[in-house]
Structure formats: C-alpha cells, structure tokens
PyMOL commands that place a pseudoatom at each C-alpha (Angstrom):
pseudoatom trace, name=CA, resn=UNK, resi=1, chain=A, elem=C, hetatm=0, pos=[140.757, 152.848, -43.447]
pseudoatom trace, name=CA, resn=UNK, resi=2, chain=A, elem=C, hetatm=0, pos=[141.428, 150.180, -45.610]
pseudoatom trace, name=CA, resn=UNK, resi=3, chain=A, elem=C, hetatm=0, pos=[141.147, 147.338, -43.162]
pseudoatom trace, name=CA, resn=UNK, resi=4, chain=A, elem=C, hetatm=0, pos=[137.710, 148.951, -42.503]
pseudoatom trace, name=CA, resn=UNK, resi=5, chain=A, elem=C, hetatm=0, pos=[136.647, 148.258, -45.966]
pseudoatom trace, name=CA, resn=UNK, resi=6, chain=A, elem=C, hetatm=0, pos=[138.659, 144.892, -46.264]
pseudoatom trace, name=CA, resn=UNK, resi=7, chain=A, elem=C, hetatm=0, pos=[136.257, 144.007, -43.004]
pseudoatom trace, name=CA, resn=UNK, resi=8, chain=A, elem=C, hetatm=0, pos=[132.839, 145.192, -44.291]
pseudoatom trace, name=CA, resn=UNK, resi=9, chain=A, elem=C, hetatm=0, pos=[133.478, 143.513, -48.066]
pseudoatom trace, name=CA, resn=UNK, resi=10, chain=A, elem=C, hetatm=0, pos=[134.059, 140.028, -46.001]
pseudoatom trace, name=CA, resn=UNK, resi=11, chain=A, elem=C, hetatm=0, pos=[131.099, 140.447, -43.739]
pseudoatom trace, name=CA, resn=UNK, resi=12, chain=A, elem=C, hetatm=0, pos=[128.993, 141.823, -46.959]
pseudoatom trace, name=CA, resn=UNK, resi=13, chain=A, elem=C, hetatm=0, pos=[130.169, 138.728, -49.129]
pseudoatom trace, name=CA, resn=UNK, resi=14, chain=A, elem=C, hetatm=0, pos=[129.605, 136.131, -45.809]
pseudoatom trace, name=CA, resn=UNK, resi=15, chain=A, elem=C, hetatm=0, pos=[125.755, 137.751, -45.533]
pseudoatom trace, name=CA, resn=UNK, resi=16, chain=A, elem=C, hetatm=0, pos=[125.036, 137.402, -48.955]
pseudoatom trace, name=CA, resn=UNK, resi=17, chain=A, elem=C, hetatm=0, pos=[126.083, 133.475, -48.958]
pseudoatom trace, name=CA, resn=UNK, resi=18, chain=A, elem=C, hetatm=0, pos=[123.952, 133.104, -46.242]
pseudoatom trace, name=CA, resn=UNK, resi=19, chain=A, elem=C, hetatm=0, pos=[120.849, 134.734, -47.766]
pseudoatom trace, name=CA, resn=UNK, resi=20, chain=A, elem=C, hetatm=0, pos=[117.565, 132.905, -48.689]
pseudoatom trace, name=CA, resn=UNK, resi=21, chain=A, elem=C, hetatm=0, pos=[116.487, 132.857, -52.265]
pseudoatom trace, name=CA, resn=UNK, resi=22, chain=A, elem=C, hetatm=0, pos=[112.872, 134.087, -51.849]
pseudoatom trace, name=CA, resn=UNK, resi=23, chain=A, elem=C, hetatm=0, pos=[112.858, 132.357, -55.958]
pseudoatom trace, name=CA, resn=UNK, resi=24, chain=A, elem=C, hetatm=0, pos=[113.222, 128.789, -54.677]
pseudoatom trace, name=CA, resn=UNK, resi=25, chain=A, elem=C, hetatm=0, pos=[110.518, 126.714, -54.122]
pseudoatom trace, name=CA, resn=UNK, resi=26, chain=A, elem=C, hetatm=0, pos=[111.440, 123.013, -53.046]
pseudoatom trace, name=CA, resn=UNK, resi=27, chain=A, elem=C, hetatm=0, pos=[109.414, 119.908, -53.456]
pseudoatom trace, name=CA, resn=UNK, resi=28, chain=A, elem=C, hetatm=0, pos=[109.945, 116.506, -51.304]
pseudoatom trace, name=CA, resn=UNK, resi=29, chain=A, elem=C, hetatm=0, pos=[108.988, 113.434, -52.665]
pseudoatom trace, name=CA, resn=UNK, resi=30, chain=A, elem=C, hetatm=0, pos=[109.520, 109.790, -51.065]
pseudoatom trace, name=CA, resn=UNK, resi=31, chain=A, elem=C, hetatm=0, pos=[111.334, 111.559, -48.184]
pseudoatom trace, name=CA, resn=UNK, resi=32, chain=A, elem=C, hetatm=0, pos=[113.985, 113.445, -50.367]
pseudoatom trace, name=CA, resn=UNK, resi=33, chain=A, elem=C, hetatm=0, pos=[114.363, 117.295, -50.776]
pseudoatom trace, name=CA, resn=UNK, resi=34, chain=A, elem=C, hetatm=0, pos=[114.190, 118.378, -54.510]
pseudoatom trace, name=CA, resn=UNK, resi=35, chain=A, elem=C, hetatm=0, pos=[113.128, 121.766, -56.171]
pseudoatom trace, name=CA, resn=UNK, resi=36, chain=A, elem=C, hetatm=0, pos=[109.537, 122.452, -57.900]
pseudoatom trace, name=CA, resn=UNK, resi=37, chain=A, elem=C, hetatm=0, pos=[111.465, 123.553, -60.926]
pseudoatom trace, name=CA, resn=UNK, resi=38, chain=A, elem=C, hetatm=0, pos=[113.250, 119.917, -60.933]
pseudoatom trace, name=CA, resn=UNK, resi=39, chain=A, elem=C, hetatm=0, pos=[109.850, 118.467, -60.953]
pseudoatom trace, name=CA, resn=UNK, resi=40, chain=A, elem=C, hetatm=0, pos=[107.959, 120.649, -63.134]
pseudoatom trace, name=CA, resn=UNK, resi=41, chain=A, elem=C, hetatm=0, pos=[110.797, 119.304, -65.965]
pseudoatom trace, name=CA, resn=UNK, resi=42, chain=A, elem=C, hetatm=0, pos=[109.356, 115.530, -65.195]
pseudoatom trace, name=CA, resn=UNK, resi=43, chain=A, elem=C, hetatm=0, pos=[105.678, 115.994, -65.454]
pseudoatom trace, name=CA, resn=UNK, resi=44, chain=A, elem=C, hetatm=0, pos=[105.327, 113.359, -67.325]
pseudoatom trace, name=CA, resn=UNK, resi=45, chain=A, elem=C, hetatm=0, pos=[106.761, 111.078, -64.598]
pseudoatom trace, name=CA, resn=UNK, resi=46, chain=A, elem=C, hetatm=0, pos=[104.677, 112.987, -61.661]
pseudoatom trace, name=CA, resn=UNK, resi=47, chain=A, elem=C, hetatm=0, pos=[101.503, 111.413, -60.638]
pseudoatom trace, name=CA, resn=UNK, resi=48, chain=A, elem=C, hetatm=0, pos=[100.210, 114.322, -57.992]
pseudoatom trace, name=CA, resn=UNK, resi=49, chain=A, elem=C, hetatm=0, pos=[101.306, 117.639, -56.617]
pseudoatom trace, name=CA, resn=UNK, resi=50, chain=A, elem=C, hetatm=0, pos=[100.371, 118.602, -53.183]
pseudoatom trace, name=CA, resn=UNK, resi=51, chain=A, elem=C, hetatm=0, pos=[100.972, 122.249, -52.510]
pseudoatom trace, name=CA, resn=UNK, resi=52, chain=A, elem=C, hetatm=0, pos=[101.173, 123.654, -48.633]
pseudoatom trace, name=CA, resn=UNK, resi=53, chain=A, elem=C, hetatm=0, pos=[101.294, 127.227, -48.497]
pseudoatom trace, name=CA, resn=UNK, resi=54, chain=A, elem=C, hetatm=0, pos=[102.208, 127.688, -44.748]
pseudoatom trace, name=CA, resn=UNK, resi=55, chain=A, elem=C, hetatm=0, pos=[104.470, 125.641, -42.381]
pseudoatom trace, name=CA, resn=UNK, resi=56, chain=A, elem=C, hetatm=0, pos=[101.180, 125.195, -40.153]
pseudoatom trace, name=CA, resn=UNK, resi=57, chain=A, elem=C, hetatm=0, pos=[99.445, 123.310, -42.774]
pseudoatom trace, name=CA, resn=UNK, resi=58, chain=A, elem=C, hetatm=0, pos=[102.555, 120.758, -43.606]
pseudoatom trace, name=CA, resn=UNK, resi=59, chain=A, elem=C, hetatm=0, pos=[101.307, 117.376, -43.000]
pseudoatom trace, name=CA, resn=UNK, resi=60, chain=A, elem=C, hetatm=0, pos=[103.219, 115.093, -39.934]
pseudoatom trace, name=CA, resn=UNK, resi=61, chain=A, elem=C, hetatm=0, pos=[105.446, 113.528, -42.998]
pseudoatom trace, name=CA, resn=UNK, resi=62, chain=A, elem=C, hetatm=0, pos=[107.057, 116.958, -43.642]
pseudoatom trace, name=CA, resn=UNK, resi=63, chain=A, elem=C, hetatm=0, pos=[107.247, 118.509, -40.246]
pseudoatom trace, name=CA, resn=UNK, resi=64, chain=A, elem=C, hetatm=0, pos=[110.816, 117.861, -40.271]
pseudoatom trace, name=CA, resn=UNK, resi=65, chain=A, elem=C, hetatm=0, pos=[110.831, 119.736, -43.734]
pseudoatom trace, name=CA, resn=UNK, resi=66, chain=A, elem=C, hetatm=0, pos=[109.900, 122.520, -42.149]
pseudoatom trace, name=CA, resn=UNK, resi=67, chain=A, elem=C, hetatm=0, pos=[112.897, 124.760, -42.305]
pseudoatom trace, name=CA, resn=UNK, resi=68, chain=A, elem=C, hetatm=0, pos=[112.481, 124.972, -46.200]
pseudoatom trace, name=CA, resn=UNK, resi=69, chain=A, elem=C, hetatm=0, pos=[108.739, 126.020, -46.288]
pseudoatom trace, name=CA, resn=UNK, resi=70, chain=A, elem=C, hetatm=0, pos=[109.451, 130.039, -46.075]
pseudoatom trace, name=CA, resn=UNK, resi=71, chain=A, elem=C, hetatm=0, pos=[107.609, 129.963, -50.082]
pseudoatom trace, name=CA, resn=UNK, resi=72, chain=A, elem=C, hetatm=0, pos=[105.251, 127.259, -49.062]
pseudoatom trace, name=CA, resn=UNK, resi=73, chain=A, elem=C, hetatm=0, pos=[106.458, 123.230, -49.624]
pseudoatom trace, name=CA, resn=UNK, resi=74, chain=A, elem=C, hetatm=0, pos=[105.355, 120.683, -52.290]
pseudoatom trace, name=CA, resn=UNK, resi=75, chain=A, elem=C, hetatm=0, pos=[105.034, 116.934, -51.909]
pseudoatom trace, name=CA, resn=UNK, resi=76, chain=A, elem=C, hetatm=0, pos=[105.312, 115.023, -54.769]
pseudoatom trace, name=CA, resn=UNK, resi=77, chain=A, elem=C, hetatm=0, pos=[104.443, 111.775, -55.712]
pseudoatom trace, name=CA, resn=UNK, resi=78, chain=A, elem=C, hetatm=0, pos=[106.189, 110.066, -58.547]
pseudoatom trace, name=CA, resn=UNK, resi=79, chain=A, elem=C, hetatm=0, pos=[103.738, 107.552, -60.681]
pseudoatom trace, name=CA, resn=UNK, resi=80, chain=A, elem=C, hetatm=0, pos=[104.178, 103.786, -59.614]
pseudoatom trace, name=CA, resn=UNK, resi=81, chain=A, elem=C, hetatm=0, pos=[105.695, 102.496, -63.023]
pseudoatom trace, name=CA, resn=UNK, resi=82, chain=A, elem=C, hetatm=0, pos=[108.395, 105.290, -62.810]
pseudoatom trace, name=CA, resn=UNK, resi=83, chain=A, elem=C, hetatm=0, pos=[110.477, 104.357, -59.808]
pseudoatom trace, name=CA, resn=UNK, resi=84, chain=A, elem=C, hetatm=0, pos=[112.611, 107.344, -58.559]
pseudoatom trace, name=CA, resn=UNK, resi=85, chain=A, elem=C, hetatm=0, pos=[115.597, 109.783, -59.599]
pseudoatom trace, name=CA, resn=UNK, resi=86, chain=A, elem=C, hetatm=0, pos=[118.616, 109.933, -57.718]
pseudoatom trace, name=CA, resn=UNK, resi=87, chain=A, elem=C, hetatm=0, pos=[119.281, 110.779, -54.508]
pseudoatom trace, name=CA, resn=UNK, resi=88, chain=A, elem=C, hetatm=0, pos=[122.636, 111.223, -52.103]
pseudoatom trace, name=CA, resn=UNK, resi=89, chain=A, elem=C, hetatm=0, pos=[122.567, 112.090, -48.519]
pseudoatom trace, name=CA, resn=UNK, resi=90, chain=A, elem=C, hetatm=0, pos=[123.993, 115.425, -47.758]
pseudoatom trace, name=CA, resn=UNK, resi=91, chain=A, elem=C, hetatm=0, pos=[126.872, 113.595, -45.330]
pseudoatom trace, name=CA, resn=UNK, resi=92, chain=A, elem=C, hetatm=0, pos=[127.434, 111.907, -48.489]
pseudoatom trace, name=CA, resn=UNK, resi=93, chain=A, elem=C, hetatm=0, pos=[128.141, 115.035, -50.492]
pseudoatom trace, name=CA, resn=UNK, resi=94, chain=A, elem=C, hetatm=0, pos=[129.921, 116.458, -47.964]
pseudoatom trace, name=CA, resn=UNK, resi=95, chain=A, elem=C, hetatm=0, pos=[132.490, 113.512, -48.001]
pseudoatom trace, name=CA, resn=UNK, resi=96, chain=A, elem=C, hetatm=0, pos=[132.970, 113.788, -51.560]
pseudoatom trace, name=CA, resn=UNK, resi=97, chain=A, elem=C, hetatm=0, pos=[133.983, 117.671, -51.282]
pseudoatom trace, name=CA, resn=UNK, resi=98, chain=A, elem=C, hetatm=0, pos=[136.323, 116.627, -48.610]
pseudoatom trace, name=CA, resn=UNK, resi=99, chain=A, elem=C, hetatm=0, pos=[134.460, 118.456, -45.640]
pseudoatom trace, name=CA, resn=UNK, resi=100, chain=A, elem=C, hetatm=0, pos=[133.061, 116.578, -42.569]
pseudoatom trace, name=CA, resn=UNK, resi=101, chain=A, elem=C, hetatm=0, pos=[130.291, 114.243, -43.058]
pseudoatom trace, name=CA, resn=UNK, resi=102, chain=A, elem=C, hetatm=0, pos=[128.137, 116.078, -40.391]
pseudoatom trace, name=CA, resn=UNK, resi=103, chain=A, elem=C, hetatm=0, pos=[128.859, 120.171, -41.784]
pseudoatom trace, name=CA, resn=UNK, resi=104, chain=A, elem=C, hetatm=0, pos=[126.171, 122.199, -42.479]
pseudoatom trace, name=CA, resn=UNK, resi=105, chain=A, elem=C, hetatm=0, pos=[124.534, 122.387, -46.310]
pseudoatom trace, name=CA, resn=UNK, resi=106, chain=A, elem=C, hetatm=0, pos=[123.421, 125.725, -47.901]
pseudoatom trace, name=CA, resn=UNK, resi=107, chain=A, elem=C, hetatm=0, pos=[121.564, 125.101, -50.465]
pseudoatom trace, name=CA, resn=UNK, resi=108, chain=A, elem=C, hetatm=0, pos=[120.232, 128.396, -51.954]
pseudoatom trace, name=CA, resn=UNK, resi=109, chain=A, elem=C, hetatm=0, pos=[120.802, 129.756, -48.667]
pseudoatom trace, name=CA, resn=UNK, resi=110, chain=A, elem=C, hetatm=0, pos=[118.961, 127.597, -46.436]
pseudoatom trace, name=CA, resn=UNK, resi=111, chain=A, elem=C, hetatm=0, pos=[120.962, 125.739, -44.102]
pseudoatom trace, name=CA, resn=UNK, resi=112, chain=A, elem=C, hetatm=0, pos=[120.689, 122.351, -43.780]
pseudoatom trace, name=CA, resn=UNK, resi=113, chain=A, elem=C, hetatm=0, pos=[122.030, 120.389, -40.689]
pseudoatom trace, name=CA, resn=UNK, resi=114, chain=A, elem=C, hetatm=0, pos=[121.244, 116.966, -40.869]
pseudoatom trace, name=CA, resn=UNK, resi=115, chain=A, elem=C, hetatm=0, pos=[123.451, 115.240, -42.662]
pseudoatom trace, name=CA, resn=UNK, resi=116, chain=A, elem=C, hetatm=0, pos=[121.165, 112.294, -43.339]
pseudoatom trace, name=CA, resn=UNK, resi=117, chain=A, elem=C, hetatm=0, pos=[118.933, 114.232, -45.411]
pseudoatom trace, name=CA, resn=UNK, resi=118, chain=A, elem=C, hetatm=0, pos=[118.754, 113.346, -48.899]
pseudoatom trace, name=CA, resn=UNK, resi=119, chain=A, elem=C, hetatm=0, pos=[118.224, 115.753, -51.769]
pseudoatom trace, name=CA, resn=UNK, resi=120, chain=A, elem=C, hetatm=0, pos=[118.443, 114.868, -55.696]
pseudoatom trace, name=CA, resn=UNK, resi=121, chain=A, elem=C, hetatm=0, pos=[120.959, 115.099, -57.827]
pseudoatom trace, name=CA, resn=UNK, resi=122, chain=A, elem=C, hetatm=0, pos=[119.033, 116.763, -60.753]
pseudoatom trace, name=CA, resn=UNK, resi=123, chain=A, elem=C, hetatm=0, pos=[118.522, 119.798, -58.802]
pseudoatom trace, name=CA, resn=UNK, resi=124, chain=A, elem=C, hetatm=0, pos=[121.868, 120.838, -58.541]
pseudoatom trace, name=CA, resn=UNK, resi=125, chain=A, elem=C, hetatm=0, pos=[123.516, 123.560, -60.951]
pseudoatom trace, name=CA, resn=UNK, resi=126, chain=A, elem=C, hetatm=0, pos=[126.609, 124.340, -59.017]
pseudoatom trace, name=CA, resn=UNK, resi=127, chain=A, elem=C, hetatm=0, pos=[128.428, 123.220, -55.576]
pseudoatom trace, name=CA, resn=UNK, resi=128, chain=A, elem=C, hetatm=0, pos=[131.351, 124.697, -54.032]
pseudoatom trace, name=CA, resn=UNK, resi=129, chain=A, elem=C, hetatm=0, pos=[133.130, 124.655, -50.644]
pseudoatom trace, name=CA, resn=UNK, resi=130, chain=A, elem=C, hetatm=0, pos=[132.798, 128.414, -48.887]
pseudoatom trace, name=CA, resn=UNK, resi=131, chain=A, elem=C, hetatm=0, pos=[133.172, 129.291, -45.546]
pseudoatom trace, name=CA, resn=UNK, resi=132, chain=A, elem=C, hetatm=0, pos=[129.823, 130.563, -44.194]
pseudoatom trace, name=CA, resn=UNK, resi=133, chain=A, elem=C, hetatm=0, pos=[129.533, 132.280, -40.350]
pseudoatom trace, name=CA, resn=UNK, resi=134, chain=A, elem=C, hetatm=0, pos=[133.937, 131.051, -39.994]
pseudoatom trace, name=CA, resn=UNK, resi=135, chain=A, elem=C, hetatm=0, pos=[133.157, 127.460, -41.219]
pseudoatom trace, name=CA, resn=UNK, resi=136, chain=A, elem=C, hetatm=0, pos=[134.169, 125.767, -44.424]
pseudoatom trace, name=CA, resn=UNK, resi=137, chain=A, elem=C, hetatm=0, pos=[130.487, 124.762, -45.949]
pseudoatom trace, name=CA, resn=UNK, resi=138, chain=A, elem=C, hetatm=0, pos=[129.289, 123.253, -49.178]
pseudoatom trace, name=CA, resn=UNK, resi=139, chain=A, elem=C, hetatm=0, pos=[126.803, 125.397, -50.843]
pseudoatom trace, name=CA, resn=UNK, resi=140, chain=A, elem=C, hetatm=0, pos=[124.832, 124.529, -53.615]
pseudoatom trace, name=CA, resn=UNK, resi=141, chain=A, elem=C, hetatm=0, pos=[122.774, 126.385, -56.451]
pseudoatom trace, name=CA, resn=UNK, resi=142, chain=A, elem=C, hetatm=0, pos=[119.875, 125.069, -58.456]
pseudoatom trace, name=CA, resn=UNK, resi=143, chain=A, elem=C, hetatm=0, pos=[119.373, 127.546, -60.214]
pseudoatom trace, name=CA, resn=UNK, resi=144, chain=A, elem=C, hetatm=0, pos=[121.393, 128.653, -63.159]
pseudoatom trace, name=CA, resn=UNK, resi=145, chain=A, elem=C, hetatm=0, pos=[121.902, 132.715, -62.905]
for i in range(1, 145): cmd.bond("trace and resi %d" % i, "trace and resi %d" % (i + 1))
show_as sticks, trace
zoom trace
C-alpha cells in the first residue's frame, strides 16, 4: 500500500511541475520572450503594446512564439533612446545550472525546446533543476507566490 501512495505523490508532484499557469501572460519584444508583468514595471521605457488575443491572429514575427499564446501574446516595442534589458539564451542558462545546453525549459509550465531562444533576465523570480516527465529540467518562476 505504501508504494501505491509513494507512486501517486511522485506522479501528482511531476503533473503539477508540468502544469500551465493560466496567470502568466508573456510579452516578446526584439525577438526575446519576457512577461507582461516585466513590462508593465518599465512603462516608462515602452513605446507600444501590441496585444494578440488568439494564436491565429499572431503576426509572421511571432509564429514561432506560438506555444506561449494559450492567454493571448504581447509584442512590445521598447522606445528608440532606451536600448534593451538583458537577455540570455535558454542553452545559455541551461549551461550555467550544469544541465545540457539543448534540455528542455519550463518556465511557468510551458515547455520550451529551443535552446536558442532568449528570454530576459528581469522576469525571473526563481530557477531550479527538477526532473520533469524522467528528465532533469530547469524550471523557472516569474512570479513570486
């Protein structure tokens, strides 16, 4: 009986890694995943907002975003004298948590495979290495609980 329960806690715990968080809205802006929340603190720096509510409406630019437009997707365009905030590529933060450059991403339950995609470093609250469906996996929050 109690390696029944021992099982269903570890597949309970592994689902809920692996869920979506419907609160999370993300944002790209110059071809770099960030969160709306990130952006809304920067609104001085933000020179338009460009809010698609369904995947079908995503311009060609964010096609490849698609994956993270469950809530809808935001572009975001920075104003010229600003510049940008930084970025790392997701390889890149895999290397520094000592898992392979190419392993999947969660980030707030989405998974992210592409290791060349870049997100922003403000967005992130928390990382740590799990292991998600049997693989060791970095997920990160960006939100603060």
């Amino acid at each position: 009986m109690k390696k029944i329960l021992y099982s269903l806690l570890i597949f309970a715990s592994a689902t809920l890694f692996a869920q979506k968080n419907p609160n999370v809205k993300f944002a790209i802006c110059n071809d770099a995943v960030g969160t709306v929340a990130m952006f809304d603190a920067r609104k001085e720096f933000v020179q338009s907002v460009n809010v698609f509510k369904a995947k079908a409406n995503l311009p060609q630019n964010l096609k490849k975003f698609d994956y993270l437009a469950d809530n809808g997707l935001a572009e975001v365009k920075f104003k010229k004298d600003f510049g940008t905030l930084d970025f790392m590529t997701l390889g890149e933060f895999n290397i520094q948590n000592g898992l392979p450059q190419n392993a999947s991403v969660f980030i707030e339950g989405y998974e992210f495979k592409n290791p060349e995609t870049k997100i922003f470093a403000d967005m992130i609250t928390d990382t740590k290495v799990e292991t998600v469906d049997g693989k060791k996996a970095l997920v990160i929050k960006t939100m603060k609980k």
